[in-house]
KEFI-967561 format. One record per residue (C-alpha): residue number from 1; residue in one letter; x negated, z negated, y. Coordinates in steps of 0.05 Angstrom, whole numbers, plus 5000, padded with zeros to 4 digits. Last residue first. Layout:
{resi: NUM	resn: A	xx: X	zz: Z	yy: Y}
...
END
This chain:
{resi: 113	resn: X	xx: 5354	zz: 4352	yy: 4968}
{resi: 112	resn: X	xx: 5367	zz: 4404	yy: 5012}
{resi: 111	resn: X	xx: 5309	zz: 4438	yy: 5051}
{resi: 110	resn: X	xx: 5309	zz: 4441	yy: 5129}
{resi: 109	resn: X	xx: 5290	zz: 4504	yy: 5149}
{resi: 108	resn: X	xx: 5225	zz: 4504	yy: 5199}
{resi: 107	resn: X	xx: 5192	zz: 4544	yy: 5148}
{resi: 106	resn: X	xx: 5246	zz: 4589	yy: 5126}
{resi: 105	resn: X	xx: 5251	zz: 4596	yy: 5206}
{resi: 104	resn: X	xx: 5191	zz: 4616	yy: 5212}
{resi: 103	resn: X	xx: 5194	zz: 4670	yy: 5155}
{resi: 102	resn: X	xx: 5151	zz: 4660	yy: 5088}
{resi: 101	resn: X	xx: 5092	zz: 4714	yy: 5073}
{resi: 100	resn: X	xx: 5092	zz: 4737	yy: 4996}
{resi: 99	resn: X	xx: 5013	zz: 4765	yy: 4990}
{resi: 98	resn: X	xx: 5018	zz: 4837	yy: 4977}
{resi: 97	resn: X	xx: 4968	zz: 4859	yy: 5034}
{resi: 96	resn: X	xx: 4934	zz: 4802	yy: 5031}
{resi: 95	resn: X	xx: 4907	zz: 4800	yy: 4959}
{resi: 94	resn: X	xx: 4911	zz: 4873	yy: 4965}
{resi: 93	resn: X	xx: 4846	zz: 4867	yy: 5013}
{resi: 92	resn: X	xx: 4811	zz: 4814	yy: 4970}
{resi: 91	resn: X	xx: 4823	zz: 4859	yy: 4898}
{resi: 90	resn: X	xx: 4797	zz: 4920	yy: 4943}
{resi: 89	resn: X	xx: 4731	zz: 4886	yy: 4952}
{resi: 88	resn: X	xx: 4715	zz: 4852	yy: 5013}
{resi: 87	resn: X	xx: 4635	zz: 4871	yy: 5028}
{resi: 86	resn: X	xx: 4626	zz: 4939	yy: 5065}
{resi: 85	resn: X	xx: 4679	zz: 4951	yy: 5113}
{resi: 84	resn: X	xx: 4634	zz: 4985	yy: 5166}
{resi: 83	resn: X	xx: 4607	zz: 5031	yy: 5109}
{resi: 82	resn: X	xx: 4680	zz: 5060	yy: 5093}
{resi: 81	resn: X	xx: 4693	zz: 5060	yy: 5018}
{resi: 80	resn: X	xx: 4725	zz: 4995	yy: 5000}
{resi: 79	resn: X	xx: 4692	zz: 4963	yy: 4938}
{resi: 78	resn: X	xx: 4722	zz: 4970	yy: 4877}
{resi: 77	resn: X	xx: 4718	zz: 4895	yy: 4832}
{resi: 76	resn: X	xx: 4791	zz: 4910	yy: 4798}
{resi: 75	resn: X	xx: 4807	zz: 4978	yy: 4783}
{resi: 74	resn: X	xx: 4889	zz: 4977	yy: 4798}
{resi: 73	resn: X	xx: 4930	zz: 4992	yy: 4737}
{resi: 72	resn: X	xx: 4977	zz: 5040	yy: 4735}
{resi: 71	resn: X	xx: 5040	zz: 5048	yy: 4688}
{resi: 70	resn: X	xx: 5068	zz: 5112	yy: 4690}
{resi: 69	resn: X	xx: 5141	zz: 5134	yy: 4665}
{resi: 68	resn: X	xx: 5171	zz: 5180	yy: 4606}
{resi: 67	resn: X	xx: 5144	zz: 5137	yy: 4556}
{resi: 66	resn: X	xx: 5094	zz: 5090	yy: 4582}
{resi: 65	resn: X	xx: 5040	zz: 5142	yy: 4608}
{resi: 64	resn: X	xx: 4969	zz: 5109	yy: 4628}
{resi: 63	resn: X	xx: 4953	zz: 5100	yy: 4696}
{resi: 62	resn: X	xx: 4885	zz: 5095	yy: 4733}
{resi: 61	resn: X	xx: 4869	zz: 5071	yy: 4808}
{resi: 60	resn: X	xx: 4815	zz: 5057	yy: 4857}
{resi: 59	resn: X	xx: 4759	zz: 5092	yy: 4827}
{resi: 58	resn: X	xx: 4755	zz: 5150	yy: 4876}
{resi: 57	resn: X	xx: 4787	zz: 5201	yy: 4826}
{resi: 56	resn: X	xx: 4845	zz: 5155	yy: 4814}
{resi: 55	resn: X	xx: 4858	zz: 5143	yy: 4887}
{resi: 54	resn: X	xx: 4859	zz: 5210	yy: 4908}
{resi: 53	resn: X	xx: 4914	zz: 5227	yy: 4857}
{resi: 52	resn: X	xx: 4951	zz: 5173	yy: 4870}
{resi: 51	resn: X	xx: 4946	zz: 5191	yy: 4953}
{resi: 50	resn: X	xx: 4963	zz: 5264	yy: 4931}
{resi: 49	resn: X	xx: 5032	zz: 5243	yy: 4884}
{resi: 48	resn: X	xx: 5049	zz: 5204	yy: 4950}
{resi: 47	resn: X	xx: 5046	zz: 5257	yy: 4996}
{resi: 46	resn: X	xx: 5083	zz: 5297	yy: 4943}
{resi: 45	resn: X	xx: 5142	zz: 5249	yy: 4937}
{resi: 44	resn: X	xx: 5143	zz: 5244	yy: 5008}
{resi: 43	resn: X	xx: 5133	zz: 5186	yy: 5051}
{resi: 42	resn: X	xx: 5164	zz: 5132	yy: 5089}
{resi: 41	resn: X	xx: 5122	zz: 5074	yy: 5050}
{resi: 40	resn: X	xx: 5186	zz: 5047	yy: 5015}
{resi: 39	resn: X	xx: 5219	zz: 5110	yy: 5005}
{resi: 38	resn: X	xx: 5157	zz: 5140	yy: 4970}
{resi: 37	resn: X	xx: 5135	zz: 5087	yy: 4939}
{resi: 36	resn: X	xx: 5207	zz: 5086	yy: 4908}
{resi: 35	resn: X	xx: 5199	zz: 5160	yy: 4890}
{resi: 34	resn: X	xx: 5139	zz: 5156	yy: 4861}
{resi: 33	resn: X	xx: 5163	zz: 5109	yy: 4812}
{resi: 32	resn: X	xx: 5135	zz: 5037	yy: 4800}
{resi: 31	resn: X	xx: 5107	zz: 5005	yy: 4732}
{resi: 30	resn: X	xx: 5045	zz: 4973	yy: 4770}
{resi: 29	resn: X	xx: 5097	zz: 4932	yy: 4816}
{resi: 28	resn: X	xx: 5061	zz: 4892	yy: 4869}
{resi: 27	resn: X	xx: 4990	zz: 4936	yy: 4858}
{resi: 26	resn: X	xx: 5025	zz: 4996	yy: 4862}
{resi: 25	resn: X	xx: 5064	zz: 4983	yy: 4923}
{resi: 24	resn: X	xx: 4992	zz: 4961	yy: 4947}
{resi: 23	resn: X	xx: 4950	zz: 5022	yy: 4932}
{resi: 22	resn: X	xx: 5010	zz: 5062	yy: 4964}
{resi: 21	resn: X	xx: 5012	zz: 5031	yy: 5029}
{resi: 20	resn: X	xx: 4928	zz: 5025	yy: 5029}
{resi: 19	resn: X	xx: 4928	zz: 5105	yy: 5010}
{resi: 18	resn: X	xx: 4984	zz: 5120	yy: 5080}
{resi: 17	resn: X	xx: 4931	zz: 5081	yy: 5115}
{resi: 16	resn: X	xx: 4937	zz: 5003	yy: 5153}
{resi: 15	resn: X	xx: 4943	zz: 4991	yy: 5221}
{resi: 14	resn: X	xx: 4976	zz: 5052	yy: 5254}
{resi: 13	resn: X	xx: 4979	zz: 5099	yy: 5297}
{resi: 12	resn: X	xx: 5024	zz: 5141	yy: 5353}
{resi: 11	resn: X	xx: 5060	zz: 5089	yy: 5367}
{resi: 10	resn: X	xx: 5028	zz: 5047	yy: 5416}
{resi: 9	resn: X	xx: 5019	zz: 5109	yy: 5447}
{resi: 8	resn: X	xx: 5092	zz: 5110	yy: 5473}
{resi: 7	resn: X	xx: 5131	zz: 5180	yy: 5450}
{resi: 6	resn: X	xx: 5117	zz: 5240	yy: 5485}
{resi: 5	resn: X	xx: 5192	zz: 5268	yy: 5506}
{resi: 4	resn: X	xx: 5202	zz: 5229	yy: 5565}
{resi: 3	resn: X	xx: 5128	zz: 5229	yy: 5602}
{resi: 2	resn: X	xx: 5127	zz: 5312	yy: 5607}
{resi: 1	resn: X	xx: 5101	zz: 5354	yy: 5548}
END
């Protein structure tokens, strides 16, 4: 592949996991669809469908039907799996992840009386 078709490495990766996307769509709105995860983290339904899947048997994640629709709930107190992350608990990572951030110029905004 020559120099124009390989895109920039900066782009080639990522910060966060396709599984931390989903764990924190879920924990935001635990009555979600697949389908909006999907959209929202740029993934298939079936990608998507995996992750939950994965979750749930590692601990992360269960769900409980509400008619024709899930519900999950997030396990609180799981500790992330990867030795070199040993300590923060899921609960402290989502806390970020979902955290509502404010623009710099909502900031900077002056408010009206």
């Amino acid at each position: 592949m020559d120099q124009e078709t390989t895109p920039p490495r900066a782009t080639r990766w990522t910060f966060l996991t396709s599984h931390a996307r989903v764990l924190a769509q879920i924990a935001r709105d635990p009555g979600i669809r697949v389908r909006d995860i999907a959209s929202r983290c740029l993934l298939t339904e079936r990608a998507v469908q995996r992750i939950i899947a994965d979750l749930e048997t590692a601990g992360y994640l269960s769900h409980a039907r509400d008619g024709r629709a899930n519900r999950y709930c997030v396990q609180h107190g799981t500790k992330l799996r990867h030795p070199a992350d040993a300590g923060p608990t899921v609960d402290e990572l989502l806390a970020v992840l979902t955290a509502q951030t404010q623009r710099p110029d909502d900031v900077l905004a002056p408010h009206d009386p």
